[in-house]
C-alpha positions as CSV (number, residue, x, y, z in Angstrom):
1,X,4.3,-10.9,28.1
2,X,2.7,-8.3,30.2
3,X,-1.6,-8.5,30.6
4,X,-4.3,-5.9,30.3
5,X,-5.3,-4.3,33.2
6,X,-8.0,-3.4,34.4
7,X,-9.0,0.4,33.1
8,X,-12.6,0.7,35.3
9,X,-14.5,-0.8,38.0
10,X,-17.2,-0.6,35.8
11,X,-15.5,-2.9,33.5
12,X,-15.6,-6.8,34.7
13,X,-12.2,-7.9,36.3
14,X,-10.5,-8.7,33.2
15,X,-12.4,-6.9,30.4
16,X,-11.0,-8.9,27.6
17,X,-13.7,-11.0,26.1
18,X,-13.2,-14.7,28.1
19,X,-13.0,-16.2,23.5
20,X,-10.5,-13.2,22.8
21,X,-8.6,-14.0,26.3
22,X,-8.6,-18.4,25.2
23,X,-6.5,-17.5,22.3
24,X,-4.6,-14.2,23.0
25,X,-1.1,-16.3,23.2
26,X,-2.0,-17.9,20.1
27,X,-2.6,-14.8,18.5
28,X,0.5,-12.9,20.1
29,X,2.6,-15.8,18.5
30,X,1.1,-15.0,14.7
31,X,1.8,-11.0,15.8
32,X,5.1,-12.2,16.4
33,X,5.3,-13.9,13.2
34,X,4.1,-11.2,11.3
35,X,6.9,-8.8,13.2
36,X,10.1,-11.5,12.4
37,X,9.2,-11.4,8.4
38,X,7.9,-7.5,7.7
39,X,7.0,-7.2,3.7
40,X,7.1,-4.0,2.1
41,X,4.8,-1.9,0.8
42,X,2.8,-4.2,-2.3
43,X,5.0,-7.0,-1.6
44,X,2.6,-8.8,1.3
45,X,2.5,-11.4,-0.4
46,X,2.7,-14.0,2.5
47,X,1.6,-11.8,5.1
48,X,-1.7,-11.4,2.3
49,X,-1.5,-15.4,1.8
50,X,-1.8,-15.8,6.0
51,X,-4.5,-13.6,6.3
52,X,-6.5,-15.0,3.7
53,X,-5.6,-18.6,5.1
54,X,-7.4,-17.9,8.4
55,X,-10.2,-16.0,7.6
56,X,-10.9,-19.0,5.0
57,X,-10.4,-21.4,7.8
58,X,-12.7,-19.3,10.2
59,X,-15.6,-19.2,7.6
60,X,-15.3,-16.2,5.9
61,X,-15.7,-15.1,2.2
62,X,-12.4,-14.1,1.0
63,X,-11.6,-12.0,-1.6
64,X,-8.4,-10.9,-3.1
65,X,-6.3,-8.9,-5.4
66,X,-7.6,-5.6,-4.2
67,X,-4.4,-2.7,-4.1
68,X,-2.6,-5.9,-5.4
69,X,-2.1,-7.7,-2.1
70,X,-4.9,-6.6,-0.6
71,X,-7.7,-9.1,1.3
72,X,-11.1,-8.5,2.4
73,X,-12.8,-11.3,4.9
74,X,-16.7,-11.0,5.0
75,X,-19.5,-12.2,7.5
76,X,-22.8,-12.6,6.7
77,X,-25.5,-13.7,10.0
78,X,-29.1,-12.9,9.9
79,X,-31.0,-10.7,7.4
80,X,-30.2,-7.2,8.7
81,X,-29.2,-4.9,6.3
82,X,-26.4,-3.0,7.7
83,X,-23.2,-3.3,6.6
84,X,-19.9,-2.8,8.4
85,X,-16.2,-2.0,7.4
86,X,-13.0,-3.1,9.5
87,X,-9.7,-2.1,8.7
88,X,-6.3,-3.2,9.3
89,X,-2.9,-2.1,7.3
90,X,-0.2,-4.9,6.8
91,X,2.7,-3.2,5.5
92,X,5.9,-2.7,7.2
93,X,9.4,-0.4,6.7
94,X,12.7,0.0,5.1
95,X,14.3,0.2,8.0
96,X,16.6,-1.8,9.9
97,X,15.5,-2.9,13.3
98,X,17.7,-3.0,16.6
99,X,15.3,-3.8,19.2
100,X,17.3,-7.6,20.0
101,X,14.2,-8.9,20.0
102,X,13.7,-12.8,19.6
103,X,11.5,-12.3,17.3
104,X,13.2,-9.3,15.5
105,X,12.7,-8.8,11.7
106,X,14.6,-11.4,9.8
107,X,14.9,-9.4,6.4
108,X,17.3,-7.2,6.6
109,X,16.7,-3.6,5.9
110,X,12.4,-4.5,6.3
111,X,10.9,-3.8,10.1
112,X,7.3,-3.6,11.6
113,X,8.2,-0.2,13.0
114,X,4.7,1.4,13.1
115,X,2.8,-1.4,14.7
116,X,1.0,-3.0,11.5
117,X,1.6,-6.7,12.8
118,X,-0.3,-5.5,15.8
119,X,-3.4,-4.0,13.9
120,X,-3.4,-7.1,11.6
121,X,-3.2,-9.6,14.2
122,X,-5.6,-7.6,16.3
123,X,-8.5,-8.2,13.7
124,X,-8.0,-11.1,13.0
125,X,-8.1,-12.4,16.7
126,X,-11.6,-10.0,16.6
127,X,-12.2,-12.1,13.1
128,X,-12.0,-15.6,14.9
129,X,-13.8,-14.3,17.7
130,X,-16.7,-13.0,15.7
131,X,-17.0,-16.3,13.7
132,X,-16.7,-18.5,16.7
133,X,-19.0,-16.4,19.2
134,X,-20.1,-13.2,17.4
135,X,-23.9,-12.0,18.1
136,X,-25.0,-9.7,15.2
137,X,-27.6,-9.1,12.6
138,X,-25.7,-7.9,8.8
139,X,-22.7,-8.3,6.8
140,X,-19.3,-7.3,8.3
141,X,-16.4,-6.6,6.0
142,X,-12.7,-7.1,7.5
143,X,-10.3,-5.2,5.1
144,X,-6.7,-5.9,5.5
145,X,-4.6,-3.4,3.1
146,X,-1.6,-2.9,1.8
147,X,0.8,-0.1,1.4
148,X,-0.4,2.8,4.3
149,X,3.4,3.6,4.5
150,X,3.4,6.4,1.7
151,X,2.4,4.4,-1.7
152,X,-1.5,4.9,-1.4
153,X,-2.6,1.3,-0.8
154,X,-6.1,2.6,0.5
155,X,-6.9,4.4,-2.6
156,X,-5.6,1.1,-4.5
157,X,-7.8,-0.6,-2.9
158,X,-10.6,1.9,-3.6
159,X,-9.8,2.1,-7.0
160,X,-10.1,-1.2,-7.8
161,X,-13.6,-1.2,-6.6
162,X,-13.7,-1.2,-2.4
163,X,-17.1,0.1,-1.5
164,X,-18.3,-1.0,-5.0
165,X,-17.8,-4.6,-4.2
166,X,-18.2,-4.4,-0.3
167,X,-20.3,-1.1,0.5
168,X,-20.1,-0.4,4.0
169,X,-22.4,2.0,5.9
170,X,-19.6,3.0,7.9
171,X,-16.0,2.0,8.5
172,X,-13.3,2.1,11.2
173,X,-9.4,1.7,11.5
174,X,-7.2,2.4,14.6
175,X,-3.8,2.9,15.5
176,X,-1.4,1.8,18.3
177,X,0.1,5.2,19.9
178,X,3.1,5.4,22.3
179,X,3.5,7.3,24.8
180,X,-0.3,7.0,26.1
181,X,-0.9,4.7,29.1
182,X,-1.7,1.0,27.6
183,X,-5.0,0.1,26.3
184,X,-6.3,3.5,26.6
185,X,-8.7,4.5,23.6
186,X,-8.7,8.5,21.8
187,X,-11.5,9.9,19.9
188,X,-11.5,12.7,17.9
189,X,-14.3,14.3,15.4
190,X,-13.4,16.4,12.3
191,X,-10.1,17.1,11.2
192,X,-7.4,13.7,13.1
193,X,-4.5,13.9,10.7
194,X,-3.1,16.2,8.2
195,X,-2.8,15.7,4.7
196,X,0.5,15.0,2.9
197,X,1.7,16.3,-0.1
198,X,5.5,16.0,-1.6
199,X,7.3,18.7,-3.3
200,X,10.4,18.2,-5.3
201,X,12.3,21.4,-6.7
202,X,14.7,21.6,-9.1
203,X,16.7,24.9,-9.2
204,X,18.8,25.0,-12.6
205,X,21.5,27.8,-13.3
206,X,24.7,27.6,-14.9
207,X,27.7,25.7,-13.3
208,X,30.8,26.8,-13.2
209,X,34.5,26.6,-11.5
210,X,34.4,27.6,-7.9
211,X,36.9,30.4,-8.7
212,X,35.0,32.4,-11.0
213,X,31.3,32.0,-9.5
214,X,30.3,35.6,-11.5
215,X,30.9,33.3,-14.9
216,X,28.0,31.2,-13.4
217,X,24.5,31.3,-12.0
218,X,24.8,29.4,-9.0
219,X,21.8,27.3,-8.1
220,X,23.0,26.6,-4.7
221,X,22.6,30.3,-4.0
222,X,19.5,30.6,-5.2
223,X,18.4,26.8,-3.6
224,X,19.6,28.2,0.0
225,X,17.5,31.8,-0.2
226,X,14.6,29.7,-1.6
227,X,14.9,27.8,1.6
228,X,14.6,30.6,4.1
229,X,12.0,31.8,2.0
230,X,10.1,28.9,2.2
231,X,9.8,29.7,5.9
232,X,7.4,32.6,5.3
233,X,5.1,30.6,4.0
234,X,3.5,29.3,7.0
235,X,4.7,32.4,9.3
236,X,3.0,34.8,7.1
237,X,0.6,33.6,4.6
238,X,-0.8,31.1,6.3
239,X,-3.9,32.3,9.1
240,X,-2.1,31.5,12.3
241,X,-5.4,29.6,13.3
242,X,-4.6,27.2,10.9
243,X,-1.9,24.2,10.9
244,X,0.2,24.2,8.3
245,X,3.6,22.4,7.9
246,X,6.5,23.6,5.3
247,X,9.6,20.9,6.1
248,X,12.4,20.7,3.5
249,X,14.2,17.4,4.4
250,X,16.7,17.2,1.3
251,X,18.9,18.8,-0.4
252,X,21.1,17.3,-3.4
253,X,23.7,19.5,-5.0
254,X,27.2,19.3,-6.4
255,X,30.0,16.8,-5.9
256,X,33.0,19.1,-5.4
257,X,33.9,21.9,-3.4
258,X,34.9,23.7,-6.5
259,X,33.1,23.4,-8.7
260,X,29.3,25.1,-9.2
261,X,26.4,22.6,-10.2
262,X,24.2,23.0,-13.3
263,X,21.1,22.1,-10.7
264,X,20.4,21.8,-7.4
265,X,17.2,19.2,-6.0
266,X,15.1,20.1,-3.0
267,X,12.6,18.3,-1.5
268,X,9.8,19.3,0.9
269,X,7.2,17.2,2.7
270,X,4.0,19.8,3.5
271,X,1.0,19.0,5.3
272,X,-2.7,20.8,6.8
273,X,-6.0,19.9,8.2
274,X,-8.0,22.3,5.5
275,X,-8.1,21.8,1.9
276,X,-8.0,25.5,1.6
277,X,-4.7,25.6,3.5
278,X,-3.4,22.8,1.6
279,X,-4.1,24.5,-1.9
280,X,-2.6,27.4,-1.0
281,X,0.5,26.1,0.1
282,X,0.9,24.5,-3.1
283,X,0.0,28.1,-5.0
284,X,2.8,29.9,-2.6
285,X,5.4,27.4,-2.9
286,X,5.2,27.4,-6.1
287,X,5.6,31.3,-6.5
288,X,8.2,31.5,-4.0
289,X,10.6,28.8,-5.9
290,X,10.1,30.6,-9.4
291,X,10.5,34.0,-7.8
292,X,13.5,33.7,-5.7
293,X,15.2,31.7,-8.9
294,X,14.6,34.2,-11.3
295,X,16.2,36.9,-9.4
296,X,19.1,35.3,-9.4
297,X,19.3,34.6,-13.0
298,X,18.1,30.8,-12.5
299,X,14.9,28.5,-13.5
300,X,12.9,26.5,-10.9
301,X,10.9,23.5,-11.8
302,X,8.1,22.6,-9.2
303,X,6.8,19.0,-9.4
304,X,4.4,19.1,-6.4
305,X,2.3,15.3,-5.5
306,X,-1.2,15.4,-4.5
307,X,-0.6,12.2,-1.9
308,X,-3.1,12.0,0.8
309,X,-6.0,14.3,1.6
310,X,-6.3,15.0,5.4
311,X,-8.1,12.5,7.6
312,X,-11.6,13.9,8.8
313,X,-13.5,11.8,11.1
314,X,-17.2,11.7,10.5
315,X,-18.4,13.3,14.0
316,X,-21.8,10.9,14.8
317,X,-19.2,7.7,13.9
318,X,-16.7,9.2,15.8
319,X,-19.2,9.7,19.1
320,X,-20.6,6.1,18.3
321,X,-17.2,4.6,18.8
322,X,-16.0,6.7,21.8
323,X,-19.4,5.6,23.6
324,X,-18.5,1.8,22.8
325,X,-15.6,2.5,24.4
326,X,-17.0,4.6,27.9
327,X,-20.1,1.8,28.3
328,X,-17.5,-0.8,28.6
329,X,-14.4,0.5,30.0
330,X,-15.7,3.8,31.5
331,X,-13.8,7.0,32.0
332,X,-10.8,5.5,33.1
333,X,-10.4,4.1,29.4
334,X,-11.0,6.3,27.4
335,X,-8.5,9.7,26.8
336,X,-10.1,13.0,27.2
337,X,-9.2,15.9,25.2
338,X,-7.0,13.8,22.4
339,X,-5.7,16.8,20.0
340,X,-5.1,16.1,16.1
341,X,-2.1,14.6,14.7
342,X,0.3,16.4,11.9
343,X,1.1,12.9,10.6
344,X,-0.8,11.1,7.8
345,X,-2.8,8.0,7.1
346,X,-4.2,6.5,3.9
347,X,-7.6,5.8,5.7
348,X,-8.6,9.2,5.0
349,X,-9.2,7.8,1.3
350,X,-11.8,5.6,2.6
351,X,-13.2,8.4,4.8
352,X,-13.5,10.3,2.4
353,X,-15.8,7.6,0.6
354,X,-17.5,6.3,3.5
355,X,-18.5,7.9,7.1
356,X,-17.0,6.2,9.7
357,X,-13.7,7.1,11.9
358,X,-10.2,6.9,13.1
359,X,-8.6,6.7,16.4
360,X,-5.7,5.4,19.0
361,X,-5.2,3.2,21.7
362,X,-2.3,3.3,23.9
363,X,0.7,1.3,23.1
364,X,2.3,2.2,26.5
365,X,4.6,5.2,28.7
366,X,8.2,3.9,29.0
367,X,9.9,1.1,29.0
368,X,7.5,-1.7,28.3
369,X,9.6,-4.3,25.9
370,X,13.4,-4.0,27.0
371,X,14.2,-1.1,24.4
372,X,12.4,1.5,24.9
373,X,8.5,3.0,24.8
374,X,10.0,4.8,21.9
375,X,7.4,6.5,18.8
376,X,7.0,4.6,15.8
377,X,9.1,4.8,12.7
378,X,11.5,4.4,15.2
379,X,14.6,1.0,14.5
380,X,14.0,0.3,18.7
381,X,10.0,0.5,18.6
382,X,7.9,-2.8,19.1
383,X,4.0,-2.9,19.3
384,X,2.5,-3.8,22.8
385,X,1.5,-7.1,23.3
386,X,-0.3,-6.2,25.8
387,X,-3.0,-4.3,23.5
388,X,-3.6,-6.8,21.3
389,X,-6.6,-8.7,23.3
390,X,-7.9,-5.2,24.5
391,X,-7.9,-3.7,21.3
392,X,-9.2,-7.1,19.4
393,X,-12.1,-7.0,22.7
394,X,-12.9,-3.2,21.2
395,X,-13.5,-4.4,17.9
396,X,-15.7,-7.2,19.0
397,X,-18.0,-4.8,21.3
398,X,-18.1,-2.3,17.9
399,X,-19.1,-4.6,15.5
400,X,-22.1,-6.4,17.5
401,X,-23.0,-2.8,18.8
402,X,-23.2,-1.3,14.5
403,X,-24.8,-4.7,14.0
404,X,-27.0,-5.5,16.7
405,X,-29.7,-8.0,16.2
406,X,-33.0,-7.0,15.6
407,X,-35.1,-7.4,19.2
């Protein structure tokens, strides 16, 4: 297992916290654990049951049911007022992993491929750390939740009363991010991550036999112009200042090579910063599909899904948590210039719901595990050890920083 290095030589020789640094193997081992038996999205069941088990153990309040798996651990010192949110996702991948790992996923088909064991296992070693040694004056809420991966647990979770239950006066998530040097921490205010909406298109004609295609109304025709059409969208009628995304990643058609199909299935993943943008993709996607079908004699049915909104970070929570991060590390740790991400995160429910912010710490360039520094959602990625007492540290400095005790 690699070690943090040091980032600054403003930052002590090792700048994990010494309580962080007593148990980091102990809490590598449970990340491990978490990696070799990944659980699906709503089906945390045991990771939900482990979590729950130590944040009992370390004296917290523990609530759960939240999203359905979902568990919140709160803190209560002092009689400051100030409430703060934590958050950690737990879910993991249908995918099959091929790192040869010892501790590889043991389920087939299930894999940890976007780091979540690392985030859960990183608050919670910041969640024994703050029980055993933690200076601070309010109420901190740890939320661990389930279902980031594209089923909306964070909205779950909001629905089923969140903020109502545990208001927060601001809130904070991170991700692991490879290819940035290890342990290094990105901020950025406004607009992070793009939203991410699904579109599925049915083109119908008329089937036929592959010999006489003018007795039919081929959808397949119709489905491929729509296509290239589909390309406009962003090229011209979206401002080129803008970002806007337009990716068609399957198509579903006939069976035979003679025969014409009744229908034809698309289906598009689109994504923006703006809300503006984002409503009028949907408004010229769905003109484009109906037009291009009807002139060629077919009917296309758009079913477009509102999934998440993009992720704004709340600027004055955004600055708060990059200074937390240049007091201790210094410039050396912290990433300057970080630009915004066309992927999507569920946190920007709770963003939307609560100021607060989002940002990334360097899961390492290269080879750093024996397969790979490759990107997440990847079957040879594995989250960096080697973050986890860092990143757990961070959390530690936040939280008796938004809570400090009253002089």
């Amino acid at each position: 297992m690699s070690t943090v290095p040091t980032l600054a030589a403003s930052a002590a020789a090792d700048p994990v916290a010494p309580g962080i640094r007593a148990i980091e193997s102990e809490m590598v081992a449970l990340r491990h654990h978490l990696h070799a038996h990944p659980e699906l999205a709503f089906e945390e069941l045991a990771t939900s049951d482990l979590v729950a088990e130590r944040l009992d153990e370390w004296g917290y309040e523990v609530h759960r049911g939240l999203g359905g798996t979902g568990v919140v651990g709160t803190l209560r010192r002092g009689a400051g007022g100030r409430r703060l949110g934590l958050r950690a996702d737990m879910d993991a991948l249908p995918i099959n992993e091929n790192t040869g790992l010892p501790y590889a996923s043991r389920h087939a088909g299930k894999m940890h491929a976007c780091g979540h064991d690392g985030h859960t296992a990183t608050l919670l070693a910041a969640a024994r750390h703050m029980a055993a040694e933690g200076v601070f004056d309010g109420t901190l809420n740890l939320i661990f939740q389930p279902a980031e991966e594209g089923l909306g647990g964070g909205r779950r979770m909001i629905e089923d009363g969140l903020f109502e239950l545990f208001p927060c006066d601001a809130i904070f998530a991170l991700h692991n991010m490879p290819g940035f040097p290890v342990g290094q921490f990105g901020f950025k205010a406004g607009s992070f991550m793009a939203s991410s909406d699904t579109v599925l298109i049915t083109v119908k004609g008329q089937g036929g036999h592959g010999s006489a295609p003018h007795q039919s109304r081929d959808p397949v025709v119709a489905a491929a112009t729509l296509i290239l059409a589909l390309q406009t969208v962003v090229a011209r009628n979206v401002d080129p200042r803008d970002m806007a995304v337009v990716s068609v990643g399957a198509i579903h058609a006939g069976d035979a090579p003679n025969v014409i199909p009744e229908s034809v299935a698309l289906k598009l993943s689109v994504r923006a910063y703006r809300p503006e943008v984002r409503a009028q993709l949907r408004e010229r996607i769905t003109e484009l599909a109906q037009a291009q079908a009807a002139a060629l004699g077919c009917v296309a049915e758009v079913d477009y899904h509102w999934r998440y909104p993009a992720l704004v970070n709340d600027p004055a929570s955004t600055e708060f948590a990059r200074q937390v991060a240049l007091d201790w590390l210094g410039p050396q740790g912290v990433m300057e210039n970080v630009q915004a991400l066309t992927g999507s995160e569920d946190f920007s429910f709770m963003l939307e719901r609560c100021p607060g912010s989002y940002f990334i710490v360097g899961n390492g360039v290269g080879d750093h595990h024996g397969s790979g520094g490759c990107m997440v959602h990847n079957p040879g990625y594995d989250f960096n050890d080697a973050i986890l007492p860092l990143a757990a540290t961070y959390w530690v400095r936040l939280a008796e920083r938004f809570l400090a005790t009253a002089a």
